[in-house]
C-alpha positions in Angstrom: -71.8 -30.4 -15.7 -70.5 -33.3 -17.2 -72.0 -36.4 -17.5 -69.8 -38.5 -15.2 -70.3 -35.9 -12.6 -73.9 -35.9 -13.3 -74.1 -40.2 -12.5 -71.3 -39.6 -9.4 -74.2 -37.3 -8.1 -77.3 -39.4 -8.6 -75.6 -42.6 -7.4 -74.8 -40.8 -4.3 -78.2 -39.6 -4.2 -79.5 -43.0 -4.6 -77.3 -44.6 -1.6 -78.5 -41.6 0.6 -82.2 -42.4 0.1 -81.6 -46.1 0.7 -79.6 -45.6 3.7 -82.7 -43.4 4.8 -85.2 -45.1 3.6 -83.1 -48.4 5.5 -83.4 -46.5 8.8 -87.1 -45.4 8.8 -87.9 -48.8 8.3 -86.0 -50.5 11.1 -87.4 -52.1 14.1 -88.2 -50.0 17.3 -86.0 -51.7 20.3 -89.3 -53.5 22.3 -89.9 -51.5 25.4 -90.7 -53.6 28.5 -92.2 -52.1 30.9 -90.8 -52.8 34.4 -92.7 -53.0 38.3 -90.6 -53.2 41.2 -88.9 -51.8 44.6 -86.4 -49.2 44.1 -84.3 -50.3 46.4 -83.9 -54.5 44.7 -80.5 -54.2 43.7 -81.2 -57.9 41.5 -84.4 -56.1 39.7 -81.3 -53.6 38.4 -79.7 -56.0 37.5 -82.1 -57.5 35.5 -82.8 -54.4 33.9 -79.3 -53.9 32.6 -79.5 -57.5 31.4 -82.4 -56.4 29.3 -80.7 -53.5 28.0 -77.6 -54.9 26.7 -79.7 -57.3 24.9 -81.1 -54.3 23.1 -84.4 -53.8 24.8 -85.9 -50.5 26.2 -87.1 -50.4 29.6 -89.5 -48.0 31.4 -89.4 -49.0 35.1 -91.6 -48.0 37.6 -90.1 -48.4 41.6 -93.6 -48.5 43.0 -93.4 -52.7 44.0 -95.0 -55.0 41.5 -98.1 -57.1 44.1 -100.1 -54.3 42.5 -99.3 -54.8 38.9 -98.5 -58.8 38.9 -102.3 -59.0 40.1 -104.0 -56.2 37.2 -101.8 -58.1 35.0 -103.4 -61.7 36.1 -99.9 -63.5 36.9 -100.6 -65.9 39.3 -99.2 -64.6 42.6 -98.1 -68.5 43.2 -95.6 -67.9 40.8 -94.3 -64.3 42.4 -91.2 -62.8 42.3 -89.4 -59.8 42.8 -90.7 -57.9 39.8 -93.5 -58.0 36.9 -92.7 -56.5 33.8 -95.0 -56.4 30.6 -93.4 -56.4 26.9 -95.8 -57.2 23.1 -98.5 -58.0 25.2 -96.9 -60.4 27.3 -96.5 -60.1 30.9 -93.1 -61.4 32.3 -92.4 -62.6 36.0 -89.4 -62.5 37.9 -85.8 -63.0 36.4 -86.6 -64.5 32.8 -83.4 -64.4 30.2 -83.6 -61.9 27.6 -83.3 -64.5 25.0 -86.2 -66.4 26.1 -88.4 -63.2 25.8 -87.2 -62.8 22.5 -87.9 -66.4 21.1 -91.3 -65.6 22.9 -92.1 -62.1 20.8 -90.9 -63.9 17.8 -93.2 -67.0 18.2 -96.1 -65.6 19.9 -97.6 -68.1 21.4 -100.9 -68.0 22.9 -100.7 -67.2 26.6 -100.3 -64.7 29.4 -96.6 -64.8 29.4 -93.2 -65.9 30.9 -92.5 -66.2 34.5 -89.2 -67.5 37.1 -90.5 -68.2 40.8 -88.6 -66.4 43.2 -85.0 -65.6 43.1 -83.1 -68.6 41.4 -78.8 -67.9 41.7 -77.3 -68.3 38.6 -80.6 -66.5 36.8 -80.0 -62.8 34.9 -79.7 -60.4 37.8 -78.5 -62.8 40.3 -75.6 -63.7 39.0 -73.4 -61.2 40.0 -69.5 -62.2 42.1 -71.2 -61.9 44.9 -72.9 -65.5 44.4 -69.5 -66.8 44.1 -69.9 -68.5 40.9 -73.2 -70.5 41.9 -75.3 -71.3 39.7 -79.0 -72.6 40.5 -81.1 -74.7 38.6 -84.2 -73.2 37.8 -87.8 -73.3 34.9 -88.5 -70.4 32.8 -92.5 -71.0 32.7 -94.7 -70.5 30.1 -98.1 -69.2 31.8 -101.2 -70.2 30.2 -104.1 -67.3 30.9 -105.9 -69.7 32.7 -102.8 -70.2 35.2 -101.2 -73.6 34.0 -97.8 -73.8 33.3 -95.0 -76.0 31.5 -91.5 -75.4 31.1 -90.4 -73.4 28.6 -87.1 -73.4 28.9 -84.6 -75.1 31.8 -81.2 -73.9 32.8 -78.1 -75.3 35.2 -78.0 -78.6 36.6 -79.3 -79.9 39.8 -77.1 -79.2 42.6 -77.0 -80.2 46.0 -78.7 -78.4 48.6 -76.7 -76.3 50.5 -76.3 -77.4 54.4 -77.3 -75.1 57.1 -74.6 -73.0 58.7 -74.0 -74.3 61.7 -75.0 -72.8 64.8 -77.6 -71.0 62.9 -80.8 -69.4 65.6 -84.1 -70.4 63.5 -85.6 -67.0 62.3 -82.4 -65.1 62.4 -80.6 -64.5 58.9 -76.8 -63.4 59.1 -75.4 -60.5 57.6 -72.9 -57.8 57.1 -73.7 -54.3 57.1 -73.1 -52.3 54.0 -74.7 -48.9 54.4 -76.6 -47.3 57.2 -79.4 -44.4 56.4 -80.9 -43.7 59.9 -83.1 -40.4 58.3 -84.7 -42.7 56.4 -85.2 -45.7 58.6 -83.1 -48.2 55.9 -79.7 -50.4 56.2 -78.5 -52.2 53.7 -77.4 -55.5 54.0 -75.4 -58.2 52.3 -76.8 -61.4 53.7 -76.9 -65.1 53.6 -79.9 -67.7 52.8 -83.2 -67.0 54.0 -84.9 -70.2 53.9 -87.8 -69.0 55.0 -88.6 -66.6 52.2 -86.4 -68.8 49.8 -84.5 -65.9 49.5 -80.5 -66.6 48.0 -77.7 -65.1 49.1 -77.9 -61.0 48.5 -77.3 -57.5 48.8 -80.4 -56.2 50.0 -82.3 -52.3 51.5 -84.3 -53.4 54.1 -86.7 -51.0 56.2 -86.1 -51.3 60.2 -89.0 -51.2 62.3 -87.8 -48.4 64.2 -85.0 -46.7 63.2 -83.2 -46.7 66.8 -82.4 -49.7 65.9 -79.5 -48.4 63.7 -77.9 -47.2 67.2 -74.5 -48.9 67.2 -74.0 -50.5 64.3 -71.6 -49.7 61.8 -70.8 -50.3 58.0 -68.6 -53.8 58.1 -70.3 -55.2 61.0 -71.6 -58.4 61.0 -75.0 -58.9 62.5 -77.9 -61.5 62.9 -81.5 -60.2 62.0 -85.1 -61.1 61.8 -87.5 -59.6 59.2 -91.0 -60.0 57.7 -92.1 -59.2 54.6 -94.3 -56.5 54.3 -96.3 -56.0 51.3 -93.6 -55.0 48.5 -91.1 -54.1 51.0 -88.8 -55.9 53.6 -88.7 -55.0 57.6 -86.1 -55.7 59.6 -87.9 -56.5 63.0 -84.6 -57.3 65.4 -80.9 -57.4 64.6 -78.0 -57.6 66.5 -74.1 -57.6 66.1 -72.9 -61.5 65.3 -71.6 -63.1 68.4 
């Protein structure tokens, strides 16, 4: 073999071990590991905001009271789901850049939570919301259950008026899916102010599912519903006068 074959070898060679050697030594994607309903269209959301901001996700649709409690998050600063990612436990719908600043500058605390359901966050801000955009504290949760802002996003709006005519205690909404076998309708609703719940598309439980009885997917409807450990329970709904 001659000699200039001999170096075109070992140089290629060379790259191949580097560009091995390159790959065994890069980074694992962090894996966040994810408690919620399977039925919270926003906690999906959320997820696939995670993912294409290259994390890995392991979720578990069992509700997250359970886990947000065994993971000490104070249940004053609750939300729809409780993940846990380097050690940290994250609340509700924090950005996927502000869990990354956290894993790179590791501070000392319990983690990073959002309080409820803010429009506008990662998750909720799909066309649905029409553009609206919340503003909202990503919280930086001392193990002792202090907080200060971390981050702050959009800026203060005006509160929305009530819809007029409006029964107090009934939310309205428009049917989207009906599953009678398994007692569940899906609804696309407006604000509950009760729950300080957005605008959504939402599974909700009935109480009995003969309540389903007449109602069809389009139909707009007025409902009541309490809330029901991890899961939501529609208690009386009617078609929208």
């Amino acid at each position: 073999m001659k000699r200039r074959d001999c170096l075109r070898l070992s140089a290629g060679w060379i790259a191949a071990s580097a560009a091995g050697l390159a790959l065994a030594q890069a980074p694992e994607a962090p894996q966040v590991e994810v408690w919620k309903d399977p039925n919270c269209g926003c906690c999906n959301d959320w997820i696939r905001h995670l993912q294409a901001h290259g994390f890995r996700v392991r979720a578990h649709d069992v509700g997250n009271t359970a886990a947000r409690q065994w993971l000490g998050m104070p249940q004053a600063l609750g939300s729809c789901h409780t993940a846990r990612v380097g050690g940290y436990v994250i609340e509700g719908h924090v950005p996927a850049s502000d869990i990354q600043r956290l894993l790179r500058e590791r501070p000392a605390a319990l983690g990073l939570a959002v309080q409820r359901m803010p429009v506008g966050s990662p998750g909720m801000d799909g066309p649905e919301y029409g553009g609206r955009r919340d503003p909202y504290d990503v919280l930086l949760v001392q193990r002792d259950g202090t907080t200060r802002v971390y981050a702050s996003y959009h800026q203060t709006q005006a509160p929305t008026a009530a819809t007029p005519g409006a029964e107090p205690g009934w939310a309205d909404g428009e049917v989207r899916r009906l599953d009678p076998s398994a007692g569940k309708i899906t609804l696309r609703h407006g604000e509950i102010a009760e729950w300080d719940m957005p605008p959504m598309t939402m599974v909700f439980q009935v109480r009995d599912p003969s309540m389903l009885q007449g109602l069809q997917v389009g139909m707009k409807v007025r409902f009541r519903a309490q809330k029901h450990q991890d899961a939501y329970v529609v208690t009386e709904i009617k078609p929208a006068p």
